[in-house]
C-alpha positions in Angstrom: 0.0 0.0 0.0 1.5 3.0 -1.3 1.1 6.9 1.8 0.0 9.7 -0.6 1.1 13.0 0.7 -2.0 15.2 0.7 -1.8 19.1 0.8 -2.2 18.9 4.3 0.6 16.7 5.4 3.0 18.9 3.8 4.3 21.2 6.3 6.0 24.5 5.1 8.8 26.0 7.0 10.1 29.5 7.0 13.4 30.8 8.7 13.7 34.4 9.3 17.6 35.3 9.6 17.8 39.1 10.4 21.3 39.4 8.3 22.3 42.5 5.9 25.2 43.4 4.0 27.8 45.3 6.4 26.6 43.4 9.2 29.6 41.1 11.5 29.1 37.3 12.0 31.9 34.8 13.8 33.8 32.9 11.2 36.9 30.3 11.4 37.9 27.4 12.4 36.6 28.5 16.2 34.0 30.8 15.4 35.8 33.8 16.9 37.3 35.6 14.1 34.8 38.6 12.7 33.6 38.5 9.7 31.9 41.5 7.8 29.1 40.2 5.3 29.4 40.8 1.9 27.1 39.2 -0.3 24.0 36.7 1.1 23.3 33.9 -1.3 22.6 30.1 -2.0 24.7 27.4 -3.5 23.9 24.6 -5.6 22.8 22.5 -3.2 19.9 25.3 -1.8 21.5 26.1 1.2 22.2 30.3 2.5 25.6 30.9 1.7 27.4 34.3 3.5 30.2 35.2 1.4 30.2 32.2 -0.5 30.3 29.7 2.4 27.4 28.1 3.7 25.9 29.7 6.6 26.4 27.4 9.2 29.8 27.8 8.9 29.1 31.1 11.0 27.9 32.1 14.2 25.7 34.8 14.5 26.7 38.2 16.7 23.5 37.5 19.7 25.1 40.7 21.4 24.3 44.1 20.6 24.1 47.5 22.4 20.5 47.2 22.3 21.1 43.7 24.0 23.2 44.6 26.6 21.0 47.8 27.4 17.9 45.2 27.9 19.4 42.6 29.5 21.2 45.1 32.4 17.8 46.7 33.0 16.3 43.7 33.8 19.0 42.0 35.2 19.3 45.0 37.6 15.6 45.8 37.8 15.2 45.8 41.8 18.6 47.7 42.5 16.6 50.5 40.5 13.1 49.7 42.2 15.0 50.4 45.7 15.8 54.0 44.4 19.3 53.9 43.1 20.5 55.1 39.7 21.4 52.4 36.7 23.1 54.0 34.0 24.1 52.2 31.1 27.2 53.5 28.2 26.9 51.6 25.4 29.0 54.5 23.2 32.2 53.7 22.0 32.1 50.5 21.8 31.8 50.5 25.6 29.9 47.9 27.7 29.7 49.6 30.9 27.2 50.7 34.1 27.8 53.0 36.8 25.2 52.0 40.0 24.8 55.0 42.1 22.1 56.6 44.7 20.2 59.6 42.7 18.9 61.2 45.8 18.6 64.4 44.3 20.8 64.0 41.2 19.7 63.0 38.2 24.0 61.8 37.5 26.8 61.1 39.6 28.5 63.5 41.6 31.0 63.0 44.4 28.6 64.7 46.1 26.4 61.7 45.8 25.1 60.0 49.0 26.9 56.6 50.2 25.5 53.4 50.7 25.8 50.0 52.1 27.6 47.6 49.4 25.2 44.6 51.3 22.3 46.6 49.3 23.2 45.6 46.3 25.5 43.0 46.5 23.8 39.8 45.8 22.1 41.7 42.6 25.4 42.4 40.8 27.1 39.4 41.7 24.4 37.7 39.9 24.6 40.2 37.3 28.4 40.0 36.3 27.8 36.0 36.5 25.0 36.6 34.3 26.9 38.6 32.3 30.4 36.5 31.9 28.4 33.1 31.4 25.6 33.4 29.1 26.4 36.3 27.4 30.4 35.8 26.9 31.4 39.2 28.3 34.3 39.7 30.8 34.9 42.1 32.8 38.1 44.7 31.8 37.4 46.0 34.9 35.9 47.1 38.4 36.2 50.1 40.4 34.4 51.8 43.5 33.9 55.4 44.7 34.3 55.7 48.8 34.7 58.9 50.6 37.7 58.4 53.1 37.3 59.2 56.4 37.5 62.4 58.2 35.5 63.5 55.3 38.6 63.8 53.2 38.6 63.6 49.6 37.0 60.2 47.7 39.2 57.7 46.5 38.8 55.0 43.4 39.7 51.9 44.6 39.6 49.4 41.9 38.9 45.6 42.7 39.4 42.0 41.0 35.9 40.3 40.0 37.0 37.7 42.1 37.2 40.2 44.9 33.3 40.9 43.9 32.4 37.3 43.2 34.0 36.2 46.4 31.7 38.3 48.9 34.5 40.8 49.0 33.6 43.2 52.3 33.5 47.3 50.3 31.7 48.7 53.5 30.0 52.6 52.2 30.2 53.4 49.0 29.4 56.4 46.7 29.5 54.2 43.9 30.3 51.1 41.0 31.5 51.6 38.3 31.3 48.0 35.9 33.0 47.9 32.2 32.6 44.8 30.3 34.6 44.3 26.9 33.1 41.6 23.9 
């Protein structure tokens, strides 16, 4: 006894790819090496060919600005519900957040008031875990604002992810200041 494929059976299948010309995929033998996309095509056999190779030989750039931006906010979403200010740079070709309080500023100033690392320390441990693991940043680096004491002047102090990772004690502080590099 012979199936018949009716038109029912037949199940069509589309793929959107969101790829343009000038637009950077991962390339090579580890998938590491940039590559900008030149021409978008298919081969013989049918399949999507990127610069003449086939497409799985690429892995697509997941990351963007726009990414990063959406991910931090909700990442970071009750450090900004308890008051404190979340600002994101994405210019440059910077990954980077500064977590301060905003009591009465709208930015940063050393003027800003100090507050207990403990806050928000759970949150952006998870965060830069987040961050490192899924999304394949690291960290270039990590620094803090604290005023000294005796009201003297405030000093950067700059600190290892380990340092953060490992329940590192900061005490009061004015500020974070997180830069991640792609």
């Amino acid at each position: 006894m012979k199936y018949i494929k009716t038109f029912e059976d037949i199940t069509f299948e589309k793929i959107i790819l969101d790829i343009e010309k000038g637009d950077i995929l991962y390339g090579g033998r580890f998938k590491n090496k940039k590559i900008l996309v030149k021409k978008i095509g298919k081969n013989a056999k049918g399949d999507i060919t990127v610069n003449g190779k086939p497409l799985l030989k690429y892995r697509l750039v997941k990351e963007s600005f726009e990414s990063f931006e959406e991910e931090t906010n909700d990442l970071l979403r009750s450090i900004m519900d308890m008051g404190m200010a979340v600002k994101i740079d994405t210019s440059l070709d910077i990954y980077s957040i500064r977590i301060y309080d905003q009591i009465g500023n709208e930015s940063f100033t050393f003027d800003s008031p100090p507050f207990e690392w403990d806050e928000i320390r759970a949150d952006v441990q998870a965060y830069i875990s987040q961050m490192t693991e899924e999304f394949d940043f690291k960290v270039k680096w990590i620094y803090t604002i604290v005023q000294s004491r005796q009201n003297g002047p405030n000093i950067r102090q700059q600190h290892k992810e380990e340092e953060i990772l490992n329940d590192k004690e900061l005490g009061m502080i004015k500020c974070i200041y997180i830069e991640f590099k792609k």
